[in-house]
C-alpha positions as CSV (number, residue, x, y, z in Angstrom):
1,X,-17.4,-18.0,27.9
2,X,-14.4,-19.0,29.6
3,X,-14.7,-22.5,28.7
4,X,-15.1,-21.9,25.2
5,X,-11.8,-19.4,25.5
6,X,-10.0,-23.0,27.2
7,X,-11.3,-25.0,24.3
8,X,-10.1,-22.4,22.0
9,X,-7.0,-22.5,23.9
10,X,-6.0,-26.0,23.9
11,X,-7.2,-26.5,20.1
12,X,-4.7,-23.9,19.3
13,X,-1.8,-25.5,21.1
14,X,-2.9,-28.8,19.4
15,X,-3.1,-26.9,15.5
16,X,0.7,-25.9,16.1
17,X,2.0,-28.5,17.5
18,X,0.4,-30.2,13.9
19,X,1.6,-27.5,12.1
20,X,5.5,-27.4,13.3
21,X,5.7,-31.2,12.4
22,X,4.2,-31.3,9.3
23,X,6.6,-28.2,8.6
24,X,9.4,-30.1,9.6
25,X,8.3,-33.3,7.8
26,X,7.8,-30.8,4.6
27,X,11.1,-29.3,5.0
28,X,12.7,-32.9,4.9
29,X,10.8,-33.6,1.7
30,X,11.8,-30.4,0.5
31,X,15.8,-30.9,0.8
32,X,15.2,-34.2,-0.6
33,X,13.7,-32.4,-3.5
34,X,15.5,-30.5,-4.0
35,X,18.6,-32.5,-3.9
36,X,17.3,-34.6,-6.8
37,X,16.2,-31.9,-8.7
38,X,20.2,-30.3,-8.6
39,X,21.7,-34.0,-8.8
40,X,23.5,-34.0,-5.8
41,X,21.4,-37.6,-5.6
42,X,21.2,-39.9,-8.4
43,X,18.0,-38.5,-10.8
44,X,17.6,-42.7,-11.3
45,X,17.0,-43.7,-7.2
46,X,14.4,-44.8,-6.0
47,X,14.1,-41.6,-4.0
48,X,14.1,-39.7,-6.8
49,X,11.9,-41.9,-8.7
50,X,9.3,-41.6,-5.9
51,X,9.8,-37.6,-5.7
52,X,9.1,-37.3,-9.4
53,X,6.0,-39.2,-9.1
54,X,4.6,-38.0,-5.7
55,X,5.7,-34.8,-5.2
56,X,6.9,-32.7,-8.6
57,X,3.1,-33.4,-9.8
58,X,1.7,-31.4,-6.2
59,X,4.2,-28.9,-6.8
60,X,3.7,-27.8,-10.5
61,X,1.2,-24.9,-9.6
62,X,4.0,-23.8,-7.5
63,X,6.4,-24.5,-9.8
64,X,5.0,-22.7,-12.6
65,X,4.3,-19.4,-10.5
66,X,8.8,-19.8,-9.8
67,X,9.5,-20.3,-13.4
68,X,6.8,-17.4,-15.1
69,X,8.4,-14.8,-12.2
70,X,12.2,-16.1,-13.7
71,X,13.1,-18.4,-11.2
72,X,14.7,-21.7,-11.4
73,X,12.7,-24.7,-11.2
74,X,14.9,-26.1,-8.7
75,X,13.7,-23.8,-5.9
76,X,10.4,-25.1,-5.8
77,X,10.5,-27.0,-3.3
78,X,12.3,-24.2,-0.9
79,X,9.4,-21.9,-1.9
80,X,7.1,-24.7,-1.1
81,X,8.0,-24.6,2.4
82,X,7.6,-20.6,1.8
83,X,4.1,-21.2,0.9
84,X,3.3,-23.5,3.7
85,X,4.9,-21.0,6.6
86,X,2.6,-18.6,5.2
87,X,-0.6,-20.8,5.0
88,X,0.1,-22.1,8.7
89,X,0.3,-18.7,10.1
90,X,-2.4,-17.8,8.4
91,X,-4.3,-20.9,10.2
92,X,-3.0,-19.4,13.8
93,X,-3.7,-16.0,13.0
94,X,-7.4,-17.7,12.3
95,X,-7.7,-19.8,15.6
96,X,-6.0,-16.9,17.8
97,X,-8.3,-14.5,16.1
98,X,-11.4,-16.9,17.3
99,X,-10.3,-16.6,20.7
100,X,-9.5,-12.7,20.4
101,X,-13.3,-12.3,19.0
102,X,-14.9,-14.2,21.9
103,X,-12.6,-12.4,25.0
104,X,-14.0,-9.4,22.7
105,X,-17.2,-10.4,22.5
106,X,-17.5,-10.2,26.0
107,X,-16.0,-6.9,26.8
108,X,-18.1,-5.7,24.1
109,X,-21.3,-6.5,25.7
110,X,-20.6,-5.1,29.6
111,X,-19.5,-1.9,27.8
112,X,-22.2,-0.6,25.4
113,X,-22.0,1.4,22.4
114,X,-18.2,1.9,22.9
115,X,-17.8,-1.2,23.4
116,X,-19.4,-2.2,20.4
117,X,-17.3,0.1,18.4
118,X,-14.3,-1.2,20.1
119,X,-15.1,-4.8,19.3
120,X,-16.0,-3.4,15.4
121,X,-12.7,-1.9,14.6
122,X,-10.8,-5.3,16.4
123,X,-12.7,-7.6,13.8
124,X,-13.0,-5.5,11.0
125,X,-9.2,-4.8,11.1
126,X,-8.8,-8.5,11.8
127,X,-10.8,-10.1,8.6
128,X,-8.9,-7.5,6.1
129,X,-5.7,-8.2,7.5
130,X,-6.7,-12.3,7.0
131,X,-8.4,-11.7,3.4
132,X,-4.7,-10.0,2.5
133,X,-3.1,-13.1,4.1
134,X,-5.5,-15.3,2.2
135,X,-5.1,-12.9,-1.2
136,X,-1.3,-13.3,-1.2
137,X,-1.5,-17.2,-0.6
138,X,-3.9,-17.5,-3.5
139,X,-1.5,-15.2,-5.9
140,X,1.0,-18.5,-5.7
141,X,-1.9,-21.1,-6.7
142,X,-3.7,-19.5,-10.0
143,X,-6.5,-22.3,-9.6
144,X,-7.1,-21.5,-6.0
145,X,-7.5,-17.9,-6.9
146,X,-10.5,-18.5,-8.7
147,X,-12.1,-20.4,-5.9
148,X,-15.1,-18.7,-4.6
149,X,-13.8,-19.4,-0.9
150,X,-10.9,-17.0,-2.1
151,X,-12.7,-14.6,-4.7
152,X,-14.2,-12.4,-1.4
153,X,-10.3,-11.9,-0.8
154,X,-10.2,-9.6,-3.8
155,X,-13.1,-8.0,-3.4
156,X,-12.6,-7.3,0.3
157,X,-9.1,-5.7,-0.4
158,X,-9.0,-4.2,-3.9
159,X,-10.3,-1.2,-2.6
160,X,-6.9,-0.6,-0.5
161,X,-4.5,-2.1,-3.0
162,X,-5.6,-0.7,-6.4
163,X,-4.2,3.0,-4.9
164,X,-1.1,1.9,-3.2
165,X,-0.1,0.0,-6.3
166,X,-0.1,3.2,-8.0
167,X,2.3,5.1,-5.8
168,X,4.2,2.3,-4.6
169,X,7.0,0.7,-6.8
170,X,7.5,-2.9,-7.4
171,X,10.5,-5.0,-6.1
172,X,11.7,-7.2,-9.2
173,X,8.6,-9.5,-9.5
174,X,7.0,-8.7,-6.4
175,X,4.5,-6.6,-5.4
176,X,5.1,-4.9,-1.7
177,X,1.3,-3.6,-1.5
178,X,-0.4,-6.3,0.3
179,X,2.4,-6.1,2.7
180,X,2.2,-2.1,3.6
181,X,-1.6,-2.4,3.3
182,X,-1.1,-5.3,5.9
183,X,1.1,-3.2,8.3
184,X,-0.9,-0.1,8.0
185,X,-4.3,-1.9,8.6
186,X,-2.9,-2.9,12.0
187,X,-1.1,0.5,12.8
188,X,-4.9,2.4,11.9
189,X,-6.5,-0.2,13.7
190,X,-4.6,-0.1,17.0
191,X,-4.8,3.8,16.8
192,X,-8.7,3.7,16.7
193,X,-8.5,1.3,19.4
194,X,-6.4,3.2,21.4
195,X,-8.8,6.0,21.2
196,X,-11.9,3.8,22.4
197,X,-9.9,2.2,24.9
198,X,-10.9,4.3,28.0
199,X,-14.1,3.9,27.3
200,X,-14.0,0.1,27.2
201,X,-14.1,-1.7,30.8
C-alpha cells in the first residue's frame, strides 16, 4: 500500500510540474494572441499569420461560448488560460484524490463498518464535487458536453443543481450554482466525517 501511495506521490509531483509549464507556455501564447487580435502587433506578421492559422481555429469553441455570453472576441485567449487553470486542477484534484482513496482504502478496512461508512462519504463527496468540476468545464466546450465521458456529469449532479438554480439568482451570464453546490458538498461532507471520525482508527 505504501508503495502505491509513493508512486501516486511522485506521479503527482511529475503531473504539476507538466501542468505549470504548459500553463506558462499557454499564457505566452495567449498574450501573443491576444496582442494580434487588439493590433498592438501587426495583424500581417508572421506571428500573427501563424496565430490565425494554429491557434484562433483551437480556440473557436471557446470563442464562441465569449461572444454568445456578450463578450469580446478578443478575450479568448485570456479565458483560454481560464479554461485550462480549471481543467489542470481538475487533473490534481483527480491524482490527489487517487492517493486520498487508497490512504482511505486502508483505514477503511482495519476499521469495519464505520470505517466503511467513513471511506463512503470521503469518495462519494469526492466524485460529485469532480463531476461539478467536470460539468462546469464542459459548459465552455458545447461539443465536449455531449460526450458520453461527460454526459454522467449531468446526470450525477442535476439532482443538486436543478433546486438551487431556482432559489439562487444568476450573476450577469453566469450561473453561481455549481459553485455553492461545490462548497456545500464539501462543508456536508466534512460534517459527516467529522461525526464518524472517532470511530475510525
Amino acid at each position: 500500500m505504501n508503495d502505491v501511495l509513493l508512486t501516486v506521490a511522485a506521479f503527482s509531483g511529475v503531473l504539476r510540474t507538466i501542468l505549470l509549464a504548459g500553463g506558462l507556455a499557454l499564457t505566452g501564447v495567449a498574450a501573443l494572441d491576444w496582442a494580434s487580435r487588439t493590433r498592438r502587433i501587426s495583424p500581417f506578421s508572421p506571428v500573427s499569420r501563424f496565430l490565425r492559422n494554429s491557434v484562433d481555429s483551437r480556440l473557436a469553441g471557446i470563442d464562441r461560448q465569449v461572444t454568445r455570453m456578450g463578450g469580446s472576441h478578443t478575450s479568448t485567449p485570456w479565458w483560454a488560460v481560464v479554461v485550462y487553470i480549471v481543467i489542470a486542477l481538475a487533473l490534481i484534484a483527480l491524482v490527489d484524490m487517487l492517493g486520498g482513496f487508497i490512504s482511505e482504502l486502508g483505514i477503511a478496512l482495519s476499521s469495519g463498518p464505520t470505517g466503511i461508512l467513513y471511506i463512503a462519504v470521503s469518495w462519494i463527496t469526492a466524485i460529485l464535487r469532480l463531476a461539478l468540476l467536470i460539468r462546469v468545464v464542459s459548459s465552455w466546450l458545447p461539443r465536449l458536453a455531449y460526450s458520453r465521458w461527460v454526459r454522467w456529469t449531468f446526470r450525477a449532479t442535476d439532482w443538486m443543481l436543478v433546486p438551487l438554480r431556482r432559489v439562487l439568482p444568476s450573476i450577469g451570464p453566469f450561473d453561481i450554482s455549481p459553485i455553492v453546490a461545490y462548497f456545500a458538498l464539501g462543508l456536508l461532507g466534512g460534517l459527516l466525517q467529522a461525526v464518524l471520525a472517532p470511530g475510525v482508527r
